[in-house]
C-alpha positions in Angstrom: 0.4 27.0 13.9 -3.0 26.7 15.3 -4.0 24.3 12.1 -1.1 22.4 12.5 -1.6 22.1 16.1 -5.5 21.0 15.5 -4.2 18.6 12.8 -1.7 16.9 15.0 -4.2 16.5 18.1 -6.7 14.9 15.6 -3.6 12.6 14.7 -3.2 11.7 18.1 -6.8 11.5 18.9 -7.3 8.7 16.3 -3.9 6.4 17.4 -5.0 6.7 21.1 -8.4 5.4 19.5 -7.1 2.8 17.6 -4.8 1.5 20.4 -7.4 1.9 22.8 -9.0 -0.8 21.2 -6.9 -3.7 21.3 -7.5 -7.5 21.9 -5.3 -10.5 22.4 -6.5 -11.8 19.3 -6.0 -8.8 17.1 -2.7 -7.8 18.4 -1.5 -11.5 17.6 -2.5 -10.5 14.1 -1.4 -7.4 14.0 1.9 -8.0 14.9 2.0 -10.9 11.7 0.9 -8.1 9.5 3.8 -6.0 10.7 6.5 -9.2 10.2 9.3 -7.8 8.2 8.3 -10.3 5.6 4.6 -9.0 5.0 5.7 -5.7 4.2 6.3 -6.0 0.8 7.4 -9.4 -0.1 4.1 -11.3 0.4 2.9 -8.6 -1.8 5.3 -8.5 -4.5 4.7 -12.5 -4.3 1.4 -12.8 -5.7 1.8 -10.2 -8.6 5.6 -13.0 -9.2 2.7 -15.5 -9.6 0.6 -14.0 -11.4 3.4 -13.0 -13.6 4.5 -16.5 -14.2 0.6 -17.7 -14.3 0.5 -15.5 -17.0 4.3 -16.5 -19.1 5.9 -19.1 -17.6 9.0 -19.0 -19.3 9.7 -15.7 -18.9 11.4 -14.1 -16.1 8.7 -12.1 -14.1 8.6 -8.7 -14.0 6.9 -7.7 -11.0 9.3 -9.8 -8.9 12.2 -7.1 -10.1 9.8 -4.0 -10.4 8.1 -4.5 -7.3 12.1 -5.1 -5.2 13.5 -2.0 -6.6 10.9 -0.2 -6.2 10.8 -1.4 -2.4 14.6 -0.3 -2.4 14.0 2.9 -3.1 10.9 3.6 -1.3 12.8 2.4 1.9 15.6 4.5 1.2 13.6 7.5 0.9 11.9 7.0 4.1 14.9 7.1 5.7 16.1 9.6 4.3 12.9 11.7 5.4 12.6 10.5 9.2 16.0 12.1 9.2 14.8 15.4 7.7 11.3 15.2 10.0 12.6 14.3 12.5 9.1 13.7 14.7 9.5 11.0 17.9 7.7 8.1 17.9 4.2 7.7 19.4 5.3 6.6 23.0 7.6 9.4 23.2 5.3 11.7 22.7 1.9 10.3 23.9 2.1 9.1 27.2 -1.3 7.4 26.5 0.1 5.1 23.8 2.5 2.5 24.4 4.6 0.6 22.1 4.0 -3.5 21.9 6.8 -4.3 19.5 10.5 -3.2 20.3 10.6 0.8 19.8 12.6 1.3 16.5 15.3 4.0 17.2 15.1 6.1 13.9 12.0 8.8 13.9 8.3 8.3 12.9 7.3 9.9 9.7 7.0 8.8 7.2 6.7 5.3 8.2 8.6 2.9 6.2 6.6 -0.4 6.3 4.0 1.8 4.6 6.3 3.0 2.1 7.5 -0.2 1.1 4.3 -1.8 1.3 2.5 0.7 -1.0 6.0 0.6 -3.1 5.1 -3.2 -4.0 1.1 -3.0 -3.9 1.2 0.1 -7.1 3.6 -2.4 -9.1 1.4 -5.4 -8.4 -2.0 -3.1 -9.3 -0.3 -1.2 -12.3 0.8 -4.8 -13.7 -1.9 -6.6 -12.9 -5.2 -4.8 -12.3 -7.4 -7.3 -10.5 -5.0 -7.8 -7.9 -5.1 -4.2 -6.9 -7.8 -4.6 -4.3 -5.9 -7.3 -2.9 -2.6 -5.5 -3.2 -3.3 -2.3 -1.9 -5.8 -4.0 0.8 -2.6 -5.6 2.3 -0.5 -2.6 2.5 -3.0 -0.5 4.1 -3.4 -3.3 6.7 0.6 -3.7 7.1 0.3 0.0 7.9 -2.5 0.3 10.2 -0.6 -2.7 12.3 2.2 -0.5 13.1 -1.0 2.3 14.4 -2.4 -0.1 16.9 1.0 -1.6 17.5 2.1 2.1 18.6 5.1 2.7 16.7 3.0 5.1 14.2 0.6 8.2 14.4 -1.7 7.7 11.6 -0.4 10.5 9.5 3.0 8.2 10.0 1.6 5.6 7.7 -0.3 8.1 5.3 2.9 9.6 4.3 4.4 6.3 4.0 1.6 5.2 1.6 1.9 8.2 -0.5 5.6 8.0 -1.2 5.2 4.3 -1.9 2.8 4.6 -4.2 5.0 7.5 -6.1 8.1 5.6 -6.1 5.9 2.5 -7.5 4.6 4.7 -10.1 8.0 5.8 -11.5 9.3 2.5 -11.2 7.0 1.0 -13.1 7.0 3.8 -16.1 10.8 3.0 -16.0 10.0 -0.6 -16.8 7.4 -0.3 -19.4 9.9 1.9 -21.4 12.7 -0.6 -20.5 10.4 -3.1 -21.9 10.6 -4.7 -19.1 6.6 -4.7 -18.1 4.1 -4.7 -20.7 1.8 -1.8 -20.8 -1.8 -3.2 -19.5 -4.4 -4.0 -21.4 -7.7 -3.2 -21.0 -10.1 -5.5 -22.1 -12.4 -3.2 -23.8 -12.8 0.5 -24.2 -16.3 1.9 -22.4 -17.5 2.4 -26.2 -16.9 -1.0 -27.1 -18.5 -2.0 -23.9 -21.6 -0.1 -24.8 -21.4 -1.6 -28.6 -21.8 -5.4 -26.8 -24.9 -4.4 -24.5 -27.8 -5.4 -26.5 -30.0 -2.6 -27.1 -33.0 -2.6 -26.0 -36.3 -3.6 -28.3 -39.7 -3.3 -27.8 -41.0 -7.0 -28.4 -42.3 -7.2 -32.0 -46.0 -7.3 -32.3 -48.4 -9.8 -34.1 -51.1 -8.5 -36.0 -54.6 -9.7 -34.9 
């Protein structure tokens, strides 16, 4: 208990922190990261892109991968505030308040996270160089609902982790539905090594 108890006042310690420092300007971006639309579909939107950047007449993968794999993530958060059952920040931190409306159902784990992460490991898995993008975005989408005081931290982390394993089985479904093309790597780190020139000592002239 007494880990649990040191865990969950370092929890708390770090949202009163995070809340403490709000701005006008930050919370009006904040609270744009935490749109319902940003927490998932602006990310499943650029891998759609880059899906039909890369075939244009094909349907796009990511754009089905990336939903269902939302779906599911959201349902399983659900389904897991239900069995946690922990309150909401404000509830139980009379040094945080909320600035969005309070949502009803318990706090961890926190599904804008979850779906979030859900759409950012399709969109990385699929296409690699948007992963920093990707995943840059859901991390932001779920430190906005920290500052906004709707989350503890651990909230979001819990979130992120079952998004990103819901993503990851989705996406192994896909690739042996044929749905998703396994990535290609451009080059092995042996081939990479075979390209680097090696180095030579310049050749000397005799006198």
């Amino acid at each position: 208990m007494a880990g649990i108890d040191l865990l969950t006042g370092i929890d708390r310690a770090i949202a009163e922190l995070i809340t403490d420092g709000r701005t006008a300007p930050l919370t009006a971006v904040m609270t744009l990261l935490s749109a319902w639309w940003m927490k998932g579909l602006v990310i499943a939107g650029l891998g759609t892109l880059a899906d039909l950047r890369r075939a244009p007449t094909r349907f796009p993968p990511t754009a089905l991968l990336a939903a269902a794999a939302m779906l599911a993530a959201s349902l399983a958060s659900s389904g897991l505030k239900d069995l946690l059952g922990r309150a909401r920040p404000p509830l139980s931190d009379s040094a945080i308040t909320a600035l969005v409306t309070l949502p009803g159902d318990p706090a961890m784990p926190s599904g804008h996270a979850a779906t979030a992460f859900a759409a950012a490991g399709v969109v990385a898995a699929l296409h690699p160089r948007l992963a920093l993008p990707a995943l840059g975005l859901a991390a932001l989408v779920g430190l906005s609902r920290v500052y906004l005081g709707v989350h503890y931290p651990s909230d979001v982390l819990a979130g992120a982790a079952l998004g990103l394993v819901v993503s990851a089985a989705f996406v192994a479904l896909g690739r042996r539905a044929g749905l998703a093309p396994a990535v290609r790597i451009p080059f092995t780190l042996a081939q990479a090594g075979a390209r680097m020139r090696p180095w030579r000592s310049p050749p000397t002239t005799g006198a």
